[in-house]
C-alpha positions, 0 to 999 in steps of 0.5 A: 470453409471450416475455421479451426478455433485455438485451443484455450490453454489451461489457466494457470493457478494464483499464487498463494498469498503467503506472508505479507508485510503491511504498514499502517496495519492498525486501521484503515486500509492497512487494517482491511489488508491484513484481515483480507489477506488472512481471509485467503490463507495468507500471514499478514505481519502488521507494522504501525506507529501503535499497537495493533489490536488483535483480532480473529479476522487477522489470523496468526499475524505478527506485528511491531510498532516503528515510526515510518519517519525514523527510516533506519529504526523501522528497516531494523523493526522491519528486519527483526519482524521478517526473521521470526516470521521465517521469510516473507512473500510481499509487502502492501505499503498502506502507511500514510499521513498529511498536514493540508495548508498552504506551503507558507502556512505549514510548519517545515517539520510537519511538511517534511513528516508527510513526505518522511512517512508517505515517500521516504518512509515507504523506501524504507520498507522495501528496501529493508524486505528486498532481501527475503522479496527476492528470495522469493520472488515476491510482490510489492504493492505501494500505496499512492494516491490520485493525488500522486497524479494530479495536484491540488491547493493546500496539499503540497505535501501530500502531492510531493510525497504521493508523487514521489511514491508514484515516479519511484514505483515505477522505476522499481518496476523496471530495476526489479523486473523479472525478480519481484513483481511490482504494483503501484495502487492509485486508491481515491478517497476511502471511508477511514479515520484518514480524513479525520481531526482535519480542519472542517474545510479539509474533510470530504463533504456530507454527500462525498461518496468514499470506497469501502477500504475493503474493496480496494483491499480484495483488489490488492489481494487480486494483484497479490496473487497473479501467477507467476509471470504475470503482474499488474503493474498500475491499478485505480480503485475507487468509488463510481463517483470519485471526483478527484479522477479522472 
């Protein structure tokens, strides 16, 4: 008996990458962002509490300086950013911040600055670019952590807000479903300036074994440009031996 295999349909072109937002663009994995979304055509439009420093890698992009904890100046920033750049087809929320120690131990204004950034903050941002994301039918890619799925001593901050980044993503996938595509990126620990001015016992060991940002960024451009109607919804990217997953 003869079996009659499917045809294969025909693969449906990426979406180009377009103009992205990203935050915490001065470094990082902010900075790996914006330059990989240059690298595939895109226009990267930076945001951070610093100046940015230019460079060929980051094309024609555009940036402005906000503090992601004055949430109503950085939707104003945000907005201002958007109209000279005449739109805008994504945003990677890559901003964040911490302050370990126990809750007891941690002033309240700096506890409450972690969750004003990394949370809060990150609200901000998206709902300041939904006007132009819908208009486009765009991509938003939020920053979690693996700390957002599972918690550990001295870093309640951290965990609160990175939790919070999770529950919210996914209950913008569901509110924007159909509109705007939307991905929760869950990274493990990344060889950047992040862990650095921590006290010692708070840093990643002499043999921890960090993700180069720049592969988390080419995944983030990966989810960036699926064709239209199709989305990755949650992704973990992180190094083979990332102890803090699973």
């Amino acid at each position: 008996m003869t079996q009659t295999l499917p045809v294969p349909t025909a693969t449906r072109a990426p979406r180009p990458v377009g103009t992205v937002l990203v935050t915490g663009a001065a470094s990082g994995l902010g900075r790996a962002v914006a330059g990989a979304v240059a690298a595939a055509g895109g226009r990267p439009l930076l945001l951070d509490r610093v100046p940015v420093t230019p460079g060929p890698e980051l094309g024609d992009a555009l940036s402005t300086v906000t503090d992601l904890a004055d949430g109503r100046r950085s939707e104003a920033a945000i907005a201002e950013l958007v109209d000279a750049a005449g739109g805008l087809d994504a945003v990677v929320t890559a901003a964040g911040t911490d302050r370990c120690g126990a809750l007891g131990e941690v002033p309240a204004a700096e506890w409450e600055q972690v969750v004003g950034v990394n949370l809060l903050g990150t609200a901000a941002v998206i709902r300041a670019a939904l006007p132009a994301l819908t208009a486009h039918r765009g991509r938003i890619v939020t920053v979690a952590s693996t700390l957002g799925l599972r918690a550990l001593p001295d870093a309640s901050a951290y965990c609160a807000s990175k939790f919070g980044v999770v529950g919210m993503t996914r209950a913008l996938a569901s509110e924007l479903a159909g509109r705007v595509g939307v991905t929760l990126l869950v990274p493990g620990g990344m060889d950047t300036a992040f862990f650095d001015g921590r006290p010692e016992q708070y840093k990643p060991g002499p043999d921890a074994q960090l993700n180069d940002p720049a592969e988390v960024a080419d995944a983030v451009v990966y989810a960036l440009t699926r064709p239209e109607g199709s989305e990755v919804r949650e992704m973990v990217v992180c190094a083979s031996t990332e102890p803090s997953w699973p």
